[in-house]
Z-matrix of the N, CA and C atoms (Angstrom, degrees):
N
C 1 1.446
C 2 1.524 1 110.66
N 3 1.644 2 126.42 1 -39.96
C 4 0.919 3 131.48 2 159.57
C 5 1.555 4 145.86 3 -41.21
N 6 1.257 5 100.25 4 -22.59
C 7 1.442 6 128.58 5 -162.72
C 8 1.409 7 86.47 6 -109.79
N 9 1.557 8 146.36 7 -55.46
C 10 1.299 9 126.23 8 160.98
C 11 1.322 10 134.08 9 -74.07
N 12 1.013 11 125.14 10 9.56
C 13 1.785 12 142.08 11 146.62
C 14 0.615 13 95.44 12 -79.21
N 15 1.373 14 165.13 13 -2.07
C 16 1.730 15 143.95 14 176.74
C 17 1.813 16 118.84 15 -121.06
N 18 1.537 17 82.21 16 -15.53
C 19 1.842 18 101.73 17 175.66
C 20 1.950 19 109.20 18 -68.62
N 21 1.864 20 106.30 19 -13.65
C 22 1.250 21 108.13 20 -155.62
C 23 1.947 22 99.21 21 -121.39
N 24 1.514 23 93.15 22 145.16
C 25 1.090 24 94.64 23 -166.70
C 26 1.504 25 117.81 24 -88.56
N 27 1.778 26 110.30 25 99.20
C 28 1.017 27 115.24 26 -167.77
C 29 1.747 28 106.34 27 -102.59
N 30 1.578 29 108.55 28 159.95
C 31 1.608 30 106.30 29 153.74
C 32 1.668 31 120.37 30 -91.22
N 33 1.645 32 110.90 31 150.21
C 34 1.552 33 110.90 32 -165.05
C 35 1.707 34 95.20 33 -50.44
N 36 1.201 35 104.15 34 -27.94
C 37 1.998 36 79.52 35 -164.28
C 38 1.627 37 105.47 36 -69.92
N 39 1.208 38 116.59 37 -50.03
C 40 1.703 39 120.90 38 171.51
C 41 1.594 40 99.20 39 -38.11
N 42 1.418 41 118.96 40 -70.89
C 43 1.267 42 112.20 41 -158.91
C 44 1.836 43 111.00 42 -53.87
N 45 0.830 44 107.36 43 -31.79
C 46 1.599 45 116.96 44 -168.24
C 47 1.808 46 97.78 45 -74.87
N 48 1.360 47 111.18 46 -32.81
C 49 1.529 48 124.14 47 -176.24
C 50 1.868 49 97.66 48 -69.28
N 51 1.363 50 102.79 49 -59.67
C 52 1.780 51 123.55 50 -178.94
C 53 1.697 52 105.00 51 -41.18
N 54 1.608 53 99.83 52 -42.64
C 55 2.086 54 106.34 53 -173.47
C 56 1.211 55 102.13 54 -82.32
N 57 1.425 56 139.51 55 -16.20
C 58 1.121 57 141.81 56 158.27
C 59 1.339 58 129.92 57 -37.28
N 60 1.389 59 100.76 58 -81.13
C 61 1.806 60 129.62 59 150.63
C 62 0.995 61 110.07 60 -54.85
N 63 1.425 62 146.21 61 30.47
C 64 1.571 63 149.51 62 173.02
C 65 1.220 64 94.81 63 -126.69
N 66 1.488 65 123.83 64 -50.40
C 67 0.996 66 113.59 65 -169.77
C 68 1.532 67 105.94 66 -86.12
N 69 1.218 68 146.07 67 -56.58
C 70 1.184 69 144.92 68 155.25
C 71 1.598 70 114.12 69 -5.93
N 72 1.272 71 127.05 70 -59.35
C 73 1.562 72 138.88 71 151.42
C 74 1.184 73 111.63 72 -25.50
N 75 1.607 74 117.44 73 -78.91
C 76 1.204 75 110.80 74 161.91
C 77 1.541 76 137.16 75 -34.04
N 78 1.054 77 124.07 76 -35.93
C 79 1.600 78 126.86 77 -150.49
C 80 1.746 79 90.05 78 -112.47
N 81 1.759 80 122.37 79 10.23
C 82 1.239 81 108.99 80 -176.30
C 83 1.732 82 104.03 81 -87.10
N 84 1.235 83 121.59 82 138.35
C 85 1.484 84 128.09 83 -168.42
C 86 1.608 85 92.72 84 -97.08
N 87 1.442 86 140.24 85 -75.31
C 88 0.712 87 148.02 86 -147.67
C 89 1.469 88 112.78 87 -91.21
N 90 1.529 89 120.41 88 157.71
C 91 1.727 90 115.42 89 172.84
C 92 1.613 91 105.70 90 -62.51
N 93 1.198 92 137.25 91 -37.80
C 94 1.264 93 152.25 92 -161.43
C 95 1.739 94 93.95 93 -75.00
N 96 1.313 95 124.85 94 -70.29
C 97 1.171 96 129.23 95 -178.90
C 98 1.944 97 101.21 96 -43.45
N 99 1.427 98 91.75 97 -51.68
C 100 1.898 99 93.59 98 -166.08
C 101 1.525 100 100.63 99 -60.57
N 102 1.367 101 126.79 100 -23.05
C 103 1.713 102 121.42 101 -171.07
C 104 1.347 103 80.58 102 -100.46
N 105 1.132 104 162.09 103 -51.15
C 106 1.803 105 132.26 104 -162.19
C 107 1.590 106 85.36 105 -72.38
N 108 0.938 107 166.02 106 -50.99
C 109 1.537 108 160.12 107 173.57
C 110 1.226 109 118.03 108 -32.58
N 111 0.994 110 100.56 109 -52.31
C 112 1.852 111 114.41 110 169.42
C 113 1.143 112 114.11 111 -53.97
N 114 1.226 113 104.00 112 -82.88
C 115 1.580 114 105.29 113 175.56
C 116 1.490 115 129.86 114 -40.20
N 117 1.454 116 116.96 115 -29.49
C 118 1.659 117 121.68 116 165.41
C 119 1.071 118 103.44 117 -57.29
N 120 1.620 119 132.10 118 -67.55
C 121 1.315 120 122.10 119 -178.20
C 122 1.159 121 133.40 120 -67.33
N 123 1.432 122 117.02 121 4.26
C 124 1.372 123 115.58 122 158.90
C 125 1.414 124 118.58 123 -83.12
N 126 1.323 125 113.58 124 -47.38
C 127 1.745 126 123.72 125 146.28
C 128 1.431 127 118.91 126 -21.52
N 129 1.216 128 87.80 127 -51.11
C 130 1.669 129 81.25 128 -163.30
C 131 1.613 130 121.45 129 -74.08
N 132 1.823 131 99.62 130 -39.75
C 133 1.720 132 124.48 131 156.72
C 134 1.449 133 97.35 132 -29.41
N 135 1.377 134 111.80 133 -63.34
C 136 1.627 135 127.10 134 -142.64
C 137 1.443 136 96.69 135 -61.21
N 138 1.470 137 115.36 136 -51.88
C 139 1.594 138 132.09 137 -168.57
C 140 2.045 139 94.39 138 -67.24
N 141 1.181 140 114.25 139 -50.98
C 142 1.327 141 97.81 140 -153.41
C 143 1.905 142 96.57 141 -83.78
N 144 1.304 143 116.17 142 8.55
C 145 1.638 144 100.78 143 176.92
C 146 1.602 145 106.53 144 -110.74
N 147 1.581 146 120.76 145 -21.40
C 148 1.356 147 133.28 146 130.22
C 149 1.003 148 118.23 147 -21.82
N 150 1.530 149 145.63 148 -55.01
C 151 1.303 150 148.43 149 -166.16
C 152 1.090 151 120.74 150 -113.36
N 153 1.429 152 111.82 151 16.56
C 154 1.618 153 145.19 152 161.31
C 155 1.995 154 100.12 153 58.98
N 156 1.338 155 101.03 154 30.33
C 157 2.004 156 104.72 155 167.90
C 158 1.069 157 105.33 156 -97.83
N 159 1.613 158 118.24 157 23.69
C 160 1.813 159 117.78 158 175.51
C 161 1.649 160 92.17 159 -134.91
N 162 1.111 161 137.29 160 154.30
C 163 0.867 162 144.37 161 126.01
C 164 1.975 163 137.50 162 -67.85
N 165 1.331 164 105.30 163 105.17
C 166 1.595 165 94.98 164 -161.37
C 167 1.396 166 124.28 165 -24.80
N 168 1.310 167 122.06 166 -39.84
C 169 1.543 168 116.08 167 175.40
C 170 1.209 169 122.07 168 -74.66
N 171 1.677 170 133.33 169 -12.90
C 172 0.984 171 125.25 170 174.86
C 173 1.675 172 113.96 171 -89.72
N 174 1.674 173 101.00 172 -11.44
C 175 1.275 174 126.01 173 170.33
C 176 1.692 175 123.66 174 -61.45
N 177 0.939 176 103.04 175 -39.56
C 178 1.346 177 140.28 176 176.58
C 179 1.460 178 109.67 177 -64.89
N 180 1.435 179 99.76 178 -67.40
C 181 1.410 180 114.28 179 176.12
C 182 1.855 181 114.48 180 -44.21
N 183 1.127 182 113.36 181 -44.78
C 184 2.089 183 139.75 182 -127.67
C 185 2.289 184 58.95 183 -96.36
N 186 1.017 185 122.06 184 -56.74
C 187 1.430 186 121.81 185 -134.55
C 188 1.904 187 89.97 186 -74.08
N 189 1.772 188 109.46 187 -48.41
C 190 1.414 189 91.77 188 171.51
C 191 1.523 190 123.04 189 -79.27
N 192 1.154 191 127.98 190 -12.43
C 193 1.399 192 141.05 191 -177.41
C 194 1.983 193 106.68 192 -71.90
N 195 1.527 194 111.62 193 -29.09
C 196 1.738 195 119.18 194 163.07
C 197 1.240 196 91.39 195 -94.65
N 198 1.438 197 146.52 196 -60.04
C 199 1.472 198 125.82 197 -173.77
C 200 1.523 199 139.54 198 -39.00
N 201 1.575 200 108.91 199 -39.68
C 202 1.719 201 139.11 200 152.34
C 203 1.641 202 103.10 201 -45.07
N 204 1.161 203 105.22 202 -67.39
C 205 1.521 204 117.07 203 -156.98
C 206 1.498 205 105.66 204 -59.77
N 207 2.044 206 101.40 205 -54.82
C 208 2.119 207 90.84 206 -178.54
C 209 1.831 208 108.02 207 -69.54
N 210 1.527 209 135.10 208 -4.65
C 211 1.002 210 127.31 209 -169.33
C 212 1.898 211 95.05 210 -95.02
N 213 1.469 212 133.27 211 -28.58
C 214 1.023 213 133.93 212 -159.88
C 215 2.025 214 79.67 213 -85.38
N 216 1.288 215 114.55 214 -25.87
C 217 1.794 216 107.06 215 -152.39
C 218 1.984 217 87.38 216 -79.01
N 219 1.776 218 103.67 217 -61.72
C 220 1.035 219 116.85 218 -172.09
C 221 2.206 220 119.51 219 -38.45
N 222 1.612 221 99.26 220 -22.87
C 223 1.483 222 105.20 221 168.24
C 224 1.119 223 108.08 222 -79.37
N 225 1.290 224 118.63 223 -46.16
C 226 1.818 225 124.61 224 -157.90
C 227 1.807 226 85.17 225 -72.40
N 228 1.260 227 125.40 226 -23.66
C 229 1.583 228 103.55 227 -167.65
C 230 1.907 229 92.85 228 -94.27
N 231 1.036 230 112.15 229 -9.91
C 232 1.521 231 97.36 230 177.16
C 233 1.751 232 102.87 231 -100.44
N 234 0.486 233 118.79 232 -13.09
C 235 1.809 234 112.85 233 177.15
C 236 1.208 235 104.91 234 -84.37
Protein backbone atom coordinates (compact mmCIF):
# COMPACT_ATOMS: atom_id res chain seq x y z
CA UNK A 1 0.00 0.00 0.00
CA UNK A 2 2.95 2.07 0.73
CA UNK A 3 4.69 1.82 -2.38
CA UNK A 4 1.40 3.12 -4.10
CA UNK A 5 1.04 6.15 -1.83
CA UNK A 6 4.28 7.26 -2.81
CA UNK A 7 3.87 6.55 -6.68
CA UNK A 8 1.21 9.65 -6.28
CA UNK A 9 1.75 13.07 -6.32
CA UNK A 10 0.95 14.19 -3.01
CA UNK A 11 1.62 17.51 -0.79
CA UNK A 12 3.57 16.83 2.74
CA UNK A 13 0.43 17.98 4.54
CA UNK A 14 -1.96 15.37 2.60
CA UNK A 15 0.68 12.83 2.83
CA UNK A 16 1.18 13.16 6.58
CA UNK A 17 -2.93 13.35 6.69
CA UNK A 18 -2.88 9.88 4.15
CA UNK A 19 -0.15 8.12 7.15
CA UNK A 20 -2.62 8.99 9.52
CA UNK A 21 -5.56 7.09 7.97
CA UNK A 22 -3.06 4.27 7.25
CA UNK A 23 -2.34 3.94 10.35
CA UNK A 24 -5.79 4.27 11.85
CA UNK A 25 -6.74 1.31 9.22
CA UNK A 26 -4.29 -0.52 10.62
CA UNK A 27 -4.94 -0.24 14.34
CA UNK A 28 -8.85 -0.97 13.48
CA UNK A 29 -9.69 -4.26 15.67
CA UNK A 30 -13.14 -4.62 14.94
CA UNK A 31 -15.48 -4.72 11.54
CA UNK A 32 -17.34 -1.69 13.08
CA UNK A 33 -14.09 0.19 13.88
CA UNK A 34 -12.79 -0.89 10.11
CA UNK A 35 -16.27 0.71 8.53
CA UNK A 36 -16.12 4.08 10.72
CA UNK A 37 -12.41 4.08 9.15
CA UNK A 38 -13.58 3.73 5.87
CA UNK A 39 -15.86 6.06 5.75
CA UNK A 40 -13.35 8.88 7.20
CA UNK A 41 -11.21 8.24 4.40
CA UNK A 42 -13.60 8.50 2.01
CA UNK A 43 -14.56 11.90 3.63
CA UNK A 44 -11.55 12.93 3.78
CA UNK A 45 -10.61 11.91 -0.24
CA UNK A 46 -14.02 13.55 -0.84
CA UNK A 47 -13.04 16.92 1.10
CA UNK A 48 -9.49 17.15 -0.25
CA UNK A 49 -10.56 16.70 -4.21
CA UNK A 50 -13.51 19.20 -3.36
CA UNK A 51 -10.97 21.69 -2.41
CA UNK A 52 -9.11 20.94 -5.51
CA UNK A 53 -5.58 19.67 -3.07
CA UNK A 54 -6.22 16.35 -5.02
CA UNK A 55 -6.11 16.09 -8.37
CA UNK A 56 -9.09 13.81 -9.70
CA UNK A 57 -6.85 11.02 -10.82
CA UNK A 58 -4.86 10.85 -7.95
CA UNK A 59 -8.31 11.03 -6.30
CA UNK A 60 -9.41 8.21 -7.93
CA UNK A 61 -6.39 6.45 -7.34
CA UNK A 62 -6.26 7.35 -3.02
CA UNK A 63 -10.16 5.87 -3.25
CA UNK A 64 -9.06 2.29 -4.75
CA UNK A 65 -5.70 2.23 -2.98
CA UNK A 66 -8.19 2.56 0.82
CA UNK A 67 -10.74 0.32 -0.93
CA UNK A 68 -7.93 -2.74 -1.47
CA UNK A 69 -6.52 -2.06 1.85
CA UNK A 70 -10.11 -2.14 4.21
CA UNK A 71 -11.09 -5.33 1.98
CA UNK A 72 -7.41 -6.97 2.42
CA UNK A 73 -7.92 -5.68 6.55
CA UNK A 74 -11.69 -6.79 6.66
CA UNK A 75 -10.26 -10.71 5.68
CA UNK A 76 -7.26 -10.59 7.93
CA UNK A 77 -9.94 -9.60 10.76
CA UNK A 78 -12.16 -12.56 9.84
CA UNK A 79 -9.58 -15.33 9.55
Amino acid sequence: MQEQLDQLRLSKPVQGEISDLVRALDAASTRADLEAEAALQIEYIHGLEASRKLRPADAEKLYIIFDDAVQARLQALSD
